[in-house]
C-alpha positions as CSV (number, residue, x, y, z in Angstrom):
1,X,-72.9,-16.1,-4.8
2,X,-75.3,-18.2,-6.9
3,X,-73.0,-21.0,-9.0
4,X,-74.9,-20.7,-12.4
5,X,-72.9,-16.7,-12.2
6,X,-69.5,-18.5,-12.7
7,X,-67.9,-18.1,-15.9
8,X,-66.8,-21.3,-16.5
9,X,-64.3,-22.9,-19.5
10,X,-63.5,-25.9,-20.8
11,X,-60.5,-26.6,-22.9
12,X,-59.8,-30.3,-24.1
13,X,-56.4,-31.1,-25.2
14,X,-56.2,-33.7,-28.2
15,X,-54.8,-33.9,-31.4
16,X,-57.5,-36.2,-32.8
17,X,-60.3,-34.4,-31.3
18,X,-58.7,-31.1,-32.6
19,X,-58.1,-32.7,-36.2
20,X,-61.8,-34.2,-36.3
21,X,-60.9,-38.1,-36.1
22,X,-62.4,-38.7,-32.7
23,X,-64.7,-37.4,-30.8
24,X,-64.4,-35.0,-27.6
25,X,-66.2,-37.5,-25.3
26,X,-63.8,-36.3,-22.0
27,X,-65.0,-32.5,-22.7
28,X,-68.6,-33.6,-23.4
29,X,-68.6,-36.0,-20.3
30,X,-67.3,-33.1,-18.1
31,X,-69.4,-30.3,-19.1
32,X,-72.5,-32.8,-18.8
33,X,-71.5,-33.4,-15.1
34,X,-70.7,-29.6,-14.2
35,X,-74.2,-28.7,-15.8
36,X,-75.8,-31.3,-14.0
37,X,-74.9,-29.5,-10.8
38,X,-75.6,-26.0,-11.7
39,X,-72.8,-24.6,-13.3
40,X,-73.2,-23.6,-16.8
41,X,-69.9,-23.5,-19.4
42,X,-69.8,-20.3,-21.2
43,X,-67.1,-21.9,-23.4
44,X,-66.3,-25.3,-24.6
45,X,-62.6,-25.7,-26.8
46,X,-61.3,-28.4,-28.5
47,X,-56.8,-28.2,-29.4
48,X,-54.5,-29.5,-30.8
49,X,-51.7,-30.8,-27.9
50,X,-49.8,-27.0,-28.4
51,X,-48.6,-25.5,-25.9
52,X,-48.2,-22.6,-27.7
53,X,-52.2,-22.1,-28.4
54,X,-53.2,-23.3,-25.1
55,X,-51.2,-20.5,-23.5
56,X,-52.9,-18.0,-25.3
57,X,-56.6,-19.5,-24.7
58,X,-55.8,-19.6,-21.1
59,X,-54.3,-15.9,-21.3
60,X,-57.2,-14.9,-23.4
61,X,-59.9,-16.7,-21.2
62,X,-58.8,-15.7,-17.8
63,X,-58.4,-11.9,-18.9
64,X,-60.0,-10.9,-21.4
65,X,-63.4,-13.4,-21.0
66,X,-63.1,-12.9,-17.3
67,X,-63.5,-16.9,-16.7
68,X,-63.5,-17.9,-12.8
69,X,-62.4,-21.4,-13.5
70,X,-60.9,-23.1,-16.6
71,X,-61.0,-26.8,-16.5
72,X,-58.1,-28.5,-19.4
73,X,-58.6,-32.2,-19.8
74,X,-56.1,-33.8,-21.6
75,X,-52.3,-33.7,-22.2
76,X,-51.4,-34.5,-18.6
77,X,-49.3,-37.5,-18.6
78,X,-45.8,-38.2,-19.7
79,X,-45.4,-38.1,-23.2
80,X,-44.1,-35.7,-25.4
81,X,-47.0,-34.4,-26.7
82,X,-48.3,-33.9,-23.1
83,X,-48.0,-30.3,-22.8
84,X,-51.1,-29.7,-20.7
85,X,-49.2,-28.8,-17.2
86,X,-46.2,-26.9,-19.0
87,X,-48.6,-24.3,-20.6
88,X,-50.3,-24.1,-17.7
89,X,-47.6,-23.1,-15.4
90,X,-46.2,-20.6,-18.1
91,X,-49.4,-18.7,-17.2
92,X,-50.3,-19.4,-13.4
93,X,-49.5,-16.9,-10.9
94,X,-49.3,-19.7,-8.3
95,X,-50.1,-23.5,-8.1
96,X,-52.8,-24.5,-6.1
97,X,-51.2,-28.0,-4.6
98,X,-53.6,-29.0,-2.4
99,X,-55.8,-29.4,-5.4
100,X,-53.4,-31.6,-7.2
101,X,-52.2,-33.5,-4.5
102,X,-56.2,-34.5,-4.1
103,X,-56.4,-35.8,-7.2
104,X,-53.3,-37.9,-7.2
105,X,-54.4,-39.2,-3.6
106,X,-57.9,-40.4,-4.7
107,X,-57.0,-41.5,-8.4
108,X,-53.9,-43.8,-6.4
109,X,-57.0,-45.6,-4.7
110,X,-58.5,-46.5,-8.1
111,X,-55.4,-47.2,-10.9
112,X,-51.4,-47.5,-9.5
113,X,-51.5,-45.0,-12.8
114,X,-52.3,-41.9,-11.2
115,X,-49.1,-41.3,-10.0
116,X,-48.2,-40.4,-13.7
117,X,-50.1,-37.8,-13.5
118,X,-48.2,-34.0,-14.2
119,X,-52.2,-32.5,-13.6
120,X,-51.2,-28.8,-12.5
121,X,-54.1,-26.7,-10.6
122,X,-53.4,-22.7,-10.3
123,X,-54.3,-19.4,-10.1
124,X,-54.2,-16.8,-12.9
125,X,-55.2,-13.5,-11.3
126,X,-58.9,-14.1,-10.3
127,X,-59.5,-17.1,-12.5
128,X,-58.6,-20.8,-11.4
129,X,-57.1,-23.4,-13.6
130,X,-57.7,-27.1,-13.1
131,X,-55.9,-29.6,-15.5
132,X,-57.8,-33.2,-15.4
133,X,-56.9,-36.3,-17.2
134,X,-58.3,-37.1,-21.0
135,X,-60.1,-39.9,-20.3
136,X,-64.0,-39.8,-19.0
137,X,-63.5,-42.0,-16.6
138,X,-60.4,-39.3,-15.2
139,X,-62.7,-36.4,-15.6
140,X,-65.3,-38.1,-13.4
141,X,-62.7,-39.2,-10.8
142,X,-61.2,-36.2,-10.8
143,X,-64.0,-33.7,-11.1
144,X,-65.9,-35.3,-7.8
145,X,-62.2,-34.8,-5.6
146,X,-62.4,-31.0,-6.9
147,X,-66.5,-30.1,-7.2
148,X,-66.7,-29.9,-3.2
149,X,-64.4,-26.8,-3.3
150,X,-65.4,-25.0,-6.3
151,X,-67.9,-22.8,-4.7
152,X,-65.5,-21.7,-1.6
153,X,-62.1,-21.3,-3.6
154,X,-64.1,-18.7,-6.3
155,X,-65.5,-17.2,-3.8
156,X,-62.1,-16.1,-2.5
157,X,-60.5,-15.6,-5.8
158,X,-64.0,-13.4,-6.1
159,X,-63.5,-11.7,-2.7
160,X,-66.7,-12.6,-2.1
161,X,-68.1,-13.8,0.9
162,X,-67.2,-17.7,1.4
163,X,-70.0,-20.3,1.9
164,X,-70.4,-22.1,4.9
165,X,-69.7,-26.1,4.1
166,X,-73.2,-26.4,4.1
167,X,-73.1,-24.8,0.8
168,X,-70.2,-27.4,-0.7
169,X,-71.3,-29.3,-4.2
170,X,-72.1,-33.1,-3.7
171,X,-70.1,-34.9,-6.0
């Protein structure tokens, strides 16, 4: 499968970003990096932190747009306006925790933080669902830990055939 057919999304969770006081500079940072390794975004999002409306975007984006991965960033941590990993498990059809488990791993060797994290990865029928943190420096972190995998794990949720690790994304 050639990467620039995914359909990928990008949702970024912030009530300043949504409301127009600050800029998006987590979802401009990650669809920067994912573009410059081939993968084109088909759909960039800015919300408020709502559960509510990020259910339905995620809903709406996995089956009606047909998305084969959905990356959040934002709304992972532990405040109350975090909802980021509650939405997304209202809509998975089952968690991915290898995934997340990654990303705690390799952000424990950069900030004592990371263990904060409530970053939830899944699976919503064919389309895969990776929160990452708001900040750019998270995305980055997180998105090199995850980028190595992208090609085999759509290719199953695809049922496609899987590429050889020769064919894994350098981070």
């Amino acid at each position: 499968m050639n990467q620039s057919s995914y359909r990928i999304a990008l949702i970024t969770l912030s009530d300043r970003a949504a409301a127009g006081s600050r800029a998006d500079e987590s979802g401009l940072v990650l669809r920067e990096l994912l573009e410059q390794h081939g993968l084109p975004v088909f759909a960039q999002l800015v919300l408020p932190d709502d559960a509510g409306q990020l259910v339905d975007r995620l809903i709406h984006l996995a089956e009606v747009e047909h998305a084969d991965l959905i990356l959040t960033t934002g709304g992972t941590g532990l405040s109350r306006r975090d909802v980021t990993p509650d939405a997304t498990l209202a809509v998975i059809d089952q968690r991915v925790l290898g995934i997340e488990e990654a990303m705690r791993s390799a952000g424990l060797r950069q900030t004592p933080y990371a263990m904060l994290s409530r970053a939830v990865a899944g699976v919503r029928g064919r389309t895969l669902i990776i929160n990452l943190p708001g900040s750019p420096i998270g995305v980055r972190e997180n998105l090199a830990v995850v980028l190595p995998v992208l090609p085999h794990a759509l290719a199953l949720l695809r049922e496609e055939q899987v590429p050889d690790e020769q064919h894994l994304l350098q981070p």
